[in-house]
N, C-alpha and C positions, 0 to 999 in steps of 0.2 A: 451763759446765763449767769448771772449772779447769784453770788451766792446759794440759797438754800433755793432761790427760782430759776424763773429760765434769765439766760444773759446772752451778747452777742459776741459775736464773731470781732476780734481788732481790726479796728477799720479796714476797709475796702483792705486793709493787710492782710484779708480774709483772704483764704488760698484753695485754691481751685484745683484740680489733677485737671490735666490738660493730655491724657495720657490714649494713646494707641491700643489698639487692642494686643493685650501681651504687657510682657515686662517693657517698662521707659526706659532709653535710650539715655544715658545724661546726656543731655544739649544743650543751646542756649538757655536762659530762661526767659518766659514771656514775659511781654510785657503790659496788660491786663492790669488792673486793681486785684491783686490780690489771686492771681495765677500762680498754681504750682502744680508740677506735676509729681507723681505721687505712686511709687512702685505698686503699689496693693491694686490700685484700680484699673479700670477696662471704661474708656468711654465710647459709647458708640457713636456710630455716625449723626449729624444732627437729623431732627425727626422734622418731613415737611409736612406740617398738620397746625389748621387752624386754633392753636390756643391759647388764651387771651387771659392774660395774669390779670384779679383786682389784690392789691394788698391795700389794707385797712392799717390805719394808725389812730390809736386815740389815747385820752390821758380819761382816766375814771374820776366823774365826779366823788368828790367826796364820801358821801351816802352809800356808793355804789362798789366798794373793795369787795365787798362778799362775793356778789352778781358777779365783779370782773373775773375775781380766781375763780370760780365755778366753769369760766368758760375757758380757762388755762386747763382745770382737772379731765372736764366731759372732751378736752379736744373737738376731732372732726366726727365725734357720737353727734353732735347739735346741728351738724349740716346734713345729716343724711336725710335721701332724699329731695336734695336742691336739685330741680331741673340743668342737667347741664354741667354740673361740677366731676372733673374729674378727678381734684387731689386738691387736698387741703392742711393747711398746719395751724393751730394757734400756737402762738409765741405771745413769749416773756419778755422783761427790756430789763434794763440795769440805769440806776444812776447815772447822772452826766450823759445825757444824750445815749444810753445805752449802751454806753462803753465800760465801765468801771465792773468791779464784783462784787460791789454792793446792788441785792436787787431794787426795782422800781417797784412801790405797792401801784401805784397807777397808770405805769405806761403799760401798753402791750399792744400786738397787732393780731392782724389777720393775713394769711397768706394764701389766693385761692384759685387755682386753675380751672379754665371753661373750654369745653368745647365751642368755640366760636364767639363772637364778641354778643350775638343777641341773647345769650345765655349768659354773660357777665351783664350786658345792663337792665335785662331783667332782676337781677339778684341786685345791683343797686338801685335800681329803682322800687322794686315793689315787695321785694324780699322782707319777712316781719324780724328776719335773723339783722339786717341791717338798723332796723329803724330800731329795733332793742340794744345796739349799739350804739349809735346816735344821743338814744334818751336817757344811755347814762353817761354818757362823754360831757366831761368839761369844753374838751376840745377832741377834733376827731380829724381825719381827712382821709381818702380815697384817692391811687391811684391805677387808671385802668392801663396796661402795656401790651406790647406784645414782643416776641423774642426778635432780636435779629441775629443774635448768635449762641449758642448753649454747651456748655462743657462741661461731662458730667450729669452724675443724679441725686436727686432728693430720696431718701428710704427707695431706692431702685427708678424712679421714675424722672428721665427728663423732660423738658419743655419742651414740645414742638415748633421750629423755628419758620415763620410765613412771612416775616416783614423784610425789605430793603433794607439797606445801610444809611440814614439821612444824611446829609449834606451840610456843614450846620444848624442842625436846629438841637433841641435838647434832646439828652440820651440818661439810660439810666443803670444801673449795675445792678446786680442780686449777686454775693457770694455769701456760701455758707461752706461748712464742715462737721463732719461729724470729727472729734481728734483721739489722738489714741489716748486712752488712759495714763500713759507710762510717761509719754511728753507733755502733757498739759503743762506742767509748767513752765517748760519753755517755751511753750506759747504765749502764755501771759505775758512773763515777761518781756516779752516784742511790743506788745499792745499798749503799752503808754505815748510811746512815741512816735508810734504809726496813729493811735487818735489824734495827735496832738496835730500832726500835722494834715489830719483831715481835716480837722475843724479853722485851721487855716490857711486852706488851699483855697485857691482862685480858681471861680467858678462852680464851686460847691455848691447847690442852692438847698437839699437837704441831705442831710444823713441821719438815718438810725440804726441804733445797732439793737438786734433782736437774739429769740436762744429758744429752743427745744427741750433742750435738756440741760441744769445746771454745770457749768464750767465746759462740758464737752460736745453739746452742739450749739454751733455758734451760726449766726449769718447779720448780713450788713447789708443795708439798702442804701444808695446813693442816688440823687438826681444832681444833674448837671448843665450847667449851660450849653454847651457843645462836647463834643469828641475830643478837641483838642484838649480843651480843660481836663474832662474826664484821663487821656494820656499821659500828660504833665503830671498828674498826681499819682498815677500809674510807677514813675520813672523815678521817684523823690527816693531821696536818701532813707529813711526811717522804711518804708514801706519794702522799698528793692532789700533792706538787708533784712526784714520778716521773708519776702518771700524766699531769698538766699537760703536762709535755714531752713524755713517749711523743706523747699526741693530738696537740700541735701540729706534730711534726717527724717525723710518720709513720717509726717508728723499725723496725716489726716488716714483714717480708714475711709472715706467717701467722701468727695469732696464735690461742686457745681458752681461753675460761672456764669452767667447768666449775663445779655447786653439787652437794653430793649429799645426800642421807641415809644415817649412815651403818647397816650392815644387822649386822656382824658385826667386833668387832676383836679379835685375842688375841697373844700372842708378850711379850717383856719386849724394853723399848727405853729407853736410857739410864737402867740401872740402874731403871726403872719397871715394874711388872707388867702389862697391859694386861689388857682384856677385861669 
């Protein structure tokens, strides 16, 4: 998170523990967006269970800065009680696409696990927590996913993984990190040139970078043309020498990879039309 708000994670250089139960093994490193695996952590097995990510992006109209931090402060206090919802985050973004450490007064998202997809499209459809998003966005969009691969937890909790692996069609990433206080800096420092080279990789179609906590929890949402795109960028020079470090200097207390399929995306973002 930027600055004084929340900021994200350096590009998909976002780093993941990828880690066994017990101390990690040094071995190869993955090759994932933003895999690292991470002595502190324990990932368990992936969970086969019905649950179906919405993350929300929007830019706050003008008028609407007060309203928007309000739902940065009250976090997942404003969802309780959403039929269905089993975990949730509001996040922060940062300057430039959510990369930088300066924060953004008007970007921010939503990040929200359902039990089952008819419990996600209820809450985008008819949910008043949505449409009071909606009605202060300049611009806004919605994406609905589901896992096909999970490494990793969010504050203790991962994603239940139910989908196949597609075939070429589009896919999409989630890393995030909680990082240790002591190396933040060396984190940063990776993240100019791991964005830079996100923002000009082939086959990107969006990225934002998002935050929890200023400077130390970070996470990056990416969509992608295909797999392969998504790998290519994976394997890039800037990004393979973030995760290099991450691995070797165990830099994350908690870390989560996330791959998805994505199920449903609509809303217009960066002057783009979605859907």
């Amino acid at each position: 998170m930027h600055g004084p708000a929340h900021g994200p994670l350096a590009a998909p250089g976002a780093l993941v523990a990828a880690a066994a139960q017990g101390p990690v093994r040094r071995q190869s490193l993955p090759d994932e967006p933003g895999a690292v695996r991470s002595g502190g952590n324990t990932t368990p097995l992936p969970l086969q269970r019905d649950d179906v990510v919405v993350l929300l992006l929007l830019e706050l109209s003008p008028g609407s800065l007060l309203w928007g931090w309000s739902r940065i402060v009250l976090g997942s206090l404003l969802l309780r009680g959403v039929p269905g919802l089993r975990f949730a985050k509001a996040l922060g973004s940062g300057q430039r696409g959510g990369f930088g450490l300066r924060p953004s007064l008007r970007r921010q998202g939503l990040f929200a696990v359902f039990d089952g997809e008819a419990a996600a499209d209820a809450f985008l459809g008819t949910s008043p927590i949505v449409a009071a998003y909606r009605a202060h966005a300049a611009e806004w969009c919605s994406v609905k996913l589901r896992a096909t691969s999970c490494r990793g937890a969010w504050s203790g909790q991962p994603i239940g993984v139910s989908a196949p692996v597609p075939a070429g069609l589009p896919v999409a990433s989630l890393t995030r990190a909680s990082i240790r206080p002591r190396l933040a800096l060396r984190f940063w420092r990776h993240s100019p040139p791991a964005e830079a080279a996100l923002e000009r990789a082939e086959g990107c179609l969006l990225a934002m970078g998002l935050g929890e906590a200023p400077l130390l929890r970070q996470a990056t949402f990416s969509l992608w043309r295909d797999q392969a795109a998504m790998d290519a960028y994976a394997r890039s020079g800037a990004h393979q020498e973030a995760i290099r470090a991450a691995y070797q200097e165990d830099w994350f207390s908690e870390s989560m990879f996330v791959r998805f399929v994505p199920l449903q995306l609509q809303g217009r973002w960066k002057g783009r039309a979605l859907g």
